[in-house]
Each structure stands twice: as C-alpha cells, then as structure tokens.
C-alpha positions in Angstrom: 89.1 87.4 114.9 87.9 89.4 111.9 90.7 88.3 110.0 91.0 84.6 110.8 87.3 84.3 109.9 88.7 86.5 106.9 91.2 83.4 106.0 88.8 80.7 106.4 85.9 82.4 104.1 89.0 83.3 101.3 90.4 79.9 101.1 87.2 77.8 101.2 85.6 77.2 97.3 81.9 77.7 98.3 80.2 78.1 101.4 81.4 77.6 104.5 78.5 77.1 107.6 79.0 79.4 110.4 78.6 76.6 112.8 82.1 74.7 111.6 83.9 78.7 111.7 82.8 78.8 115.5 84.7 75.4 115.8 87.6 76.3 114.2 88.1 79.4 115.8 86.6 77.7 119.5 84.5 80.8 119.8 80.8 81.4 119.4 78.3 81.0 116.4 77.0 85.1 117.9 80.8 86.3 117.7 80.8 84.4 114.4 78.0 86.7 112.7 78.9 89.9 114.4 82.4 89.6 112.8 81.0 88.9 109.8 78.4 91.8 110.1 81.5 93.3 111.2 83.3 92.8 107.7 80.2 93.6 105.6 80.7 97.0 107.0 84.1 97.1 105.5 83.4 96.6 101.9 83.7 92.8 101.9 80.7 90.7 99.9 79.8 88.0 102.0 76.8 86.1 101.5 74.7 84.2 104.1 72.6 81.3 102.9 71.0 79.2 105.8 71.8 75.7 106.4 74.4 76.8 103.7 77.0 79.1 105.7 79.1 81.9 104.2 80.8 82.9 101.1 83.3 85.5 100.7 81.9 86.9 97.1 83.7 90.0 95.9 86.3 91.9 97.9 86.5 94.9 95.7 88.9 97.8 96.9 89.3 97.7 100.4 92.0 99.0 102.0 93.3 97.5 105.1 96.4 96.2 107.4 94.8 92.4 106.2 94.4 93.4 102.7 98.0 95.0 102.3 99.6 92.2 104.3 97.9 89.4 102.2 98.8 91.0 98.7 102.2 91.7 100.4 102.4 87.8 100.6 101.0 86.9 97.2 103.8 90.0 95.6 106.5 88.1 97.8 105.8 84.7 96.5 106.0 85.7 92.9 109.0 87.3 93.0 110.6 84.9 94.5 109.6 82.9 91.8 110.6 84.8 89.0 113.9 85.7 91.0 116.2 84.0 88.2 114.8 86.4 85.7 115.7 89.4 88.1 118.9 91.7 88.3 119.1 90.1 91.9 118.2 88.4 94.7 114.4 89.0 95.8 114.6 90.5 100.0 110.8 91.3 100.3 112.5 94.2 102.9 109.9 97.1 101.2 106.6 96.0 102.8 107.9 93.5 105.2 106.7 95.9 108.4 103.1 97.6 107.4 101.5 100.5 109.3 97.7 101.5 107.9 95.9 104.3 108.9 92.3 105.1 108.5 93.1 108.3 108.7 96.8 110.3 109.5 97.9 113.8 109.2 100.9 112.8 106.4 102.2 109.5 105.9 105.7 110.8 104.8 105.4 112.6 109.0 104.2 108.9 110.4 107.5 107.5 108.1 109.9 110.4 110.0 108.8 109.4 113.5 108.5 105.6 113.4 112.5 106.6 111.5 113.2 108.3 114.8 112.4 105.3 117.3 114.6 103.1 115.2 112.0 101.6 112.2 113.9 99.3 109.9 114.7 100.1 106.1 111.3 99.0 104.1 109.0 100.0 106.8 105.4 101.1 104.6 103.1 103.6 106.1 99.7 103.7 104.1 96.7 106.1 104.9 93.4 105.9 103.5 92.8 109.5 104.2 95.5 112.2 104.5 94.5 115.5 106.4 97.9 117.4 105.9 99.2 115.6 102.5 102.0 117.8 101.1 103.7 117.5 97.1 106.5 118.9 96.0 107.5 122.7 96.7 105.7 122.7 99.4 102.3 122.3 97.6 99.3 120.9 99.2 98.3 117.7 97.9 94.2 116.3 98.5 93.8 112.9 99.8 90.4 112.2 100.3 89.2 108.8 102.0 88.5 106.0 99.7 90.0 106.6 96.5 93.7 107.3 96.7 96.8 105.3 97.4 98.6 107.4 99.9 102.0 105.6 100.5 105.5 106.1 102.2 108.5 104.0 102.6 111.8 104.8 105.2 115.2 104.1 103.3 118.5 103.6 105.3 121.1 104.3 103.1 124.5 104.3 103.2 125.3 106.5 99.9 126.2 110.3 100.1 123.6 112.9 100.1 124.5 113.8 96.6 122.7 110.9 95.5 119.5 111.3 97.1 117.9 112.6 94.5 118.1 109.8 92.3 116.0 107.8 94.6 113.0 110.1 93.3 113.9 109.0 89.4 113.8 104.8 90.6 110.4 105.6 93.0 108.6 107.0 89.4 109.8 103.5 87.5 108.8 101.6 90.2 105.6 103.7 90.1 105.0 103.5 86.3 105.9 99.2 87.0 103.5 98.7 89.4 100.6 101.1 87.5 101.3 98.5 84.6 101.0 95.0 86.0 98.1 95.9 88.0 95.8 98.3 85.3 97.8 97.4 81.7 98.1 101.3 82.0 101.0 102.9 80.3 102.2 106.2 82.1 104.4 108.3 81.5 106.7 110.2 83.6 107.3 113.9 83.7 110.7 114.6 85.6 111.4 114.3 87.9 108.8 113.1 90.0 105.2 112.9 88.6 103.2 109.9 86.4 101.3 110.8 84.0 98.3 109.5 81.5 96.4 111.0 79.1 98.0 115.0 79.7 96.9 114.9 82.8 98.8 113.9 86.8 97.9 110.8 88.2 100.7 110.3 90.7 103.1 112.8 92.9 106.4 111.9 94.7 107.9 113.4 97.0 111.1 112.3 98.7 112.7 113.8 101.7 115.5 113.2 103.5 117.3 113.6 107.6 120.7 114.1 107.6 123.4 113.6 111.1 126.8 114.7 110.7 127.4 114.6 106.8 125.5 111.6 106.1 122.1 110.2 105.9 120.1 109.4 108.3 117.1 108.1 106.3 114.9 109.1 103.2 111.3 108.8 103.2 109.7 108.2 99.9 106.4 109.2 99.8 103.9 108.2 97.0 100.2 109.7 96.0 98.2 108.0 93.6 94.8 109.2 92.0 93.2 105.1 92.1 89.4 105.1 92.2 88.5 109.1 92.4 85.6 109.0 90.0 86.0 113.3 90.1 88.2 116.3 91.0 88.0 119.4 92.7 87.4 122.1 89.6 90.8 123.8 90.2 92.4 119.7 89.4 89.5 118.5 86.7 92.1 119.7 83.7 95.0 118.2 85.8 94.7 115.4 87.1 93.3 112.0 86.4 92.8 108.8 88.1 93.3 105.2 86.9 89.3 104.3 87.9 88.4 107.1 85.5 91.0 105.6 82.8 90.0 102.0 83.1 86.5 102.8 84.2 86.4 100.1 87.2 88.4 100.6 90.4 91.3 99.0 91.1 93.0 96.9 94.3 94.9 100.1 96.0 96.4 97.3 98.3 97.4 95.2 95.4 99.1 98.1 93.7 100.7 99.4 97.0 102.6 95.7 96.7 103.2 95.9 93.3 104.9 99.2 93.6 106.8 97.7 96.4 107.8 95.0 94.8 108.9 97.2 91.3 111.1 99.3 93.7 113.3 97.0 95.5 114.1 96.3 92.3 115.1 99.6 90.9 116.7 100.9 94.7 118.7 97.8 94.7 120.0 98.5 91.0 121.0 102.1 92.4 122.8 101.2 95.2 124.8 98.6 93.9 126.1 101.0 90.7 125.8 104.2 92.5 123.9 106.0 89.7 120.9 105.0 87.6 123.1 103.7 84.4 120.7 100.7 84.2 117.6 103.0 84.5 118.4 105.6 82.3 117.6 103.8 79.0 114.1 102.6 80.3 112.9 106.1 82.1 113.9 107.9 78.9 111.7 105.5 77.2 109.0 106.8 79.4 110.1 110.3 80.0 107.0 112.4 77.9 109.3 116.0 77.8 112.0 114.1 76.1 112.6 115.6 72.5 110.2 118.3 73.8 110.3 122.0 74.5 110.2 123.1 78.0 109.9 126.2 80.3 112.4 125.3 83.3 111.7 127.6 86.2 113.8 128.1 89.7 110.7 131.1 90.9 113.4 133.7 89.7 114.3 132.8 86.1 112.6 130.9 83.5 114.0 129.6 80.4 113.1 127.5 77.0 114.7 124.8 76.2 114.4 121.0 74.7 114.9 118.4 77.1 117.1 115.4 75.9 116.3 112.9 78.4 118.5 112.1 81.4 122.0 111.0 82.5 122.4 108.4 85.0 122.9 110.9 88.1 118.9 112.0 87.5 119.9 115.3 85.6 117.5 116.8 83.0 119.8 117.0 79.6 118.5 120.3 77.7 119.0 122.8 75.0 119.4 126.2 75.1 117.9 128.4 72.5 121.3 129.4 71.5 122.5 125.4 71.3 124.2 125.6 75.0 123.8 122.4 76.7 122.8 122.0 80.8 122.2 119.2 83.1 119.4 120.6 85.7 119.5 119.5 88.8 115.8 118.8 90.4 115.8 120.7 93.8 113.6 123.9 93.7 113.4 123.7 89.6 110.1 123.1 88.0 109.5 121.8 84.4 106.3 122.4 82.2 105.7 122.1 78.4 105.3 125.3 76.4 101.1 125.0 76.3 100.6 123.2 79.6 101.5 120.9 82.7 103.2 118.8 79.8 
C-alpha cells in the first residue's frame, strides 16, 4: 500500500486530501496516515495540511525496491527515446528484475545464488548496507548503510572465458557515464577497474565469473560507489572520496544505479557484438588517468617501472619498459599504482 499511496502523492501537483487516497485505494483514512507515517520514516517529505491533504515535498536519497524500480522506468523511457542516436537497439534487460536489500552479506554472493536457481541475464541486486563487501584481490571493501551504492549485475554470456575480462573495462565506462549524467562529475579511470576524482577512489569493480565445462556459466559484475559518505575511516581519508563530498549535496543513489544500467547495456552490447572493445578503446583512453604516465606494475613477486600507453581493445595495459621493451599486461593478480601514490 505504501507504494500506491506513494504513486498517487508523486503524480498529484499539490495536495492531495487523505480522505480521496482512502477512496482510491478502498481502504481506510487510519491505514491512510499510518502509511504515510509509515513513509516519513523512510526519508520521504510529506506534508500534512488539514482540510488540505498531503504533499509529497522532497524525496531526497532514498534507497528502495520503489525508488530503483521507478528511476528504472524513467532511464527505460529515455532511452528508448534517444534509441536512433544509439549504436543499437535499447532491451532495458540490465534492471528489468530488481532485488534490494536493507542489508546483505555481498551483493556479488546474492548475484551467484539467485545465478544458481536460474536468474535471467540483467538481474540487479542492490544493498544499502554490505556486511561482507569484498574488492579486488581479495580486499575488504566498507559499505556502510546510507551512503554507498552497492550494486551487482548477473551476465549470461556466450563468449569464451578469455574475454571476461574485458567486461571489467565496459562496467568502468558505464560507471564513469552514469557518474556524469547524474553529478556533471568527470572521473577518471585507473585500470582496470577503479573511478577516480580528484587523486582519490570513488568507485571499485569487481567482476567474477562460474565456469561448467569450458565455458561460462555467468559473470557477476559487482559495483561500489562512494555516493553521499560525508567522511572516511582514517586508514581511507587520503584515498577515497565520495561524490556528496565533491558536489557537496547528496545525490539519487537509485537514480544513478539506473543510469549506470542504462550506460552499460550500452557498452556490453558493443562488446559482444565485436568481440573486443575496438569501439571503447578510443573513449576509456580518453579517460584512462595512468596513460602517458609512469607506473609501478606489481604481480606480489616482481615489481616494475614503466609508462603506460593506454589500452588495446582486448583490455590489455600497453607499457614501456625502462629499456624501451614493450608489454601488454594482462589484469588478473597485477596491480598498477603511479610512482608517488594510488595514481
């Protein structure tokens, strides 16, 4: 009921009495206020006026199955009509089945077993609150209730397991997109799998994958977003940022989960259709802040110097050697930092 009365108060200019919602809905004027009461607790602004009614004021960031479902819609619609300007026909697949948590133990975990009971290709699990987050190389990533987009997706491909990786590379443009049309923040992208604004982290990816008999069985793309964290813990407060803290007002975390949806169908279905990211590449280099850089590439045994050149379209770091030798790395168990820093 919470989010019919929801729907009424959103698409009503002005007040709306509570009387006329209990008719609508054919349920009482008590039931009518204790959902409302009901959504007050939720973040929602609603104010009561007698012999006036209701009026949904300010919505704010609030994160919910309603919320992500409605922006969803409104991401859907816009696409659609700005389809002729696309490399390809608008699905809406990514986002078209939603599953929010309050709280979960990882979303890329709720992604793996809804995979396992048969979970179509798009399926989105969000969690306001992860107690069991995990980045890349096994690090622990803090995602605290409130502030953070926490975000997976299940892919069903039918490319080889060589390509995987590249998946990563088209999640951070799709990333970087969505960022843009919903702040007007420019990030950058440190390869292969983190945003980044001002020096500092403000988004992780980390994309695994199941594999039966030689092929793929799914990928799960998960997503972590610094959104409306107004601090850090003091071992992050020199490494990450968020966008709240950039912009200095918080942000729709369900109207950037859509727009990130929205910026990857569009990216994943460039990828599978060439097979590499030869439409990407010029674009993420664009973006790609350790381009034309030195960089310290470490695999835990061995760490080297080199320049980084940007990428090819299989997702491969293009470097240089000290002594002029050129290499593609290979993500996997490789990290990349600047000379002075994180970049």
């Amino acid at each position: 009921m919470k989010e019919r009365i929801l729907d009424l108060l959103s698409n009503t200019d002005g007040y709306i009495s509570g009387q006329h919602i209990s008719e609508l809905l054919g349920v009482s004027r008590t039931a009518v206020w204790k959902n409302i009461q009901r959504l007050q607790e939720e973040g929602y602004v609603i104010e009561g006026i007698k012999n006036k009614g209701y009026r949904l004021a300010k919505k704010g960031d609030i994160l919910s199955l309603y919320e992500l479902k409605c922006h969803m819609d409104e991401s859907s619609r816009q696409a659609v009509a700005d389809q002729g300007k696309s490399a390809g026909p608008f699905t809406g697949k990514f986002g078209s089945e939603i599953h929010y948590y309050d709280e979960i133990d990882s979303t890329n975990l709720q992604v793996k077993r809804l995979a396992e009971i048969g979970a179509p290709e798009g399926t989105l699990v969000v969690g306001d609150c992860q107690v069991k987050g995990r980045g890349r190389l096994g690090r622990v990533w803090t995602s605290p209730s409130g502030c953070g987009l926490w975000m997976s997706l299940l892919l069903r491909p039918e490319f080889s397991p060589m390509q995987a990786s590249m998946v990563t590379l088209a999640a951070a443009m799709a990333v970087r997109d969505g960022i843009y049309k919903v702040t007007g923040i420019e990030a950058g992208i440190k390869w292969p799998n983190d945003l980044v604004c001002n020096g500092k982290k403000i988004c992780g990816i980390l994309t695994e994958m199941s594999m039966e008999e030689n092929r793929i069985s799914y990928i799960v793309v998960g997503i972590g977003i610094n959104v409306n964290n107004r601090s850090f813990p003091e071992e992050l407060q020199e490494k990450a940022v968020s966008l709240a803290m950039l912009t200095g007002k918080n942000c729709s975390r369900a109207a950037l989960a859509a727009a990130v949806c929205r910026s990857f169908e569009q990216y994943y279905e460039m990828f599978t259709a060439d097979g590499n990211l030869k439409r990407i590449v010029p674009t993420y280099n664009q973006y790609l802040i350790n381009r034309g850089r030195q960089v310290v590439i470490s695999d835990h045994a061995v760490s080297m110097v080199c320049t980084s050149e940007g990428i090819d379209e299989t997702g491969a770091l293009l470097v240089v050697r000290e002594d002029g030798t050129r290499e593609a790395i290979t993500s996997g168990e490789v990290s990349v930092r600047g000379i002075y820093g994180y970049v």
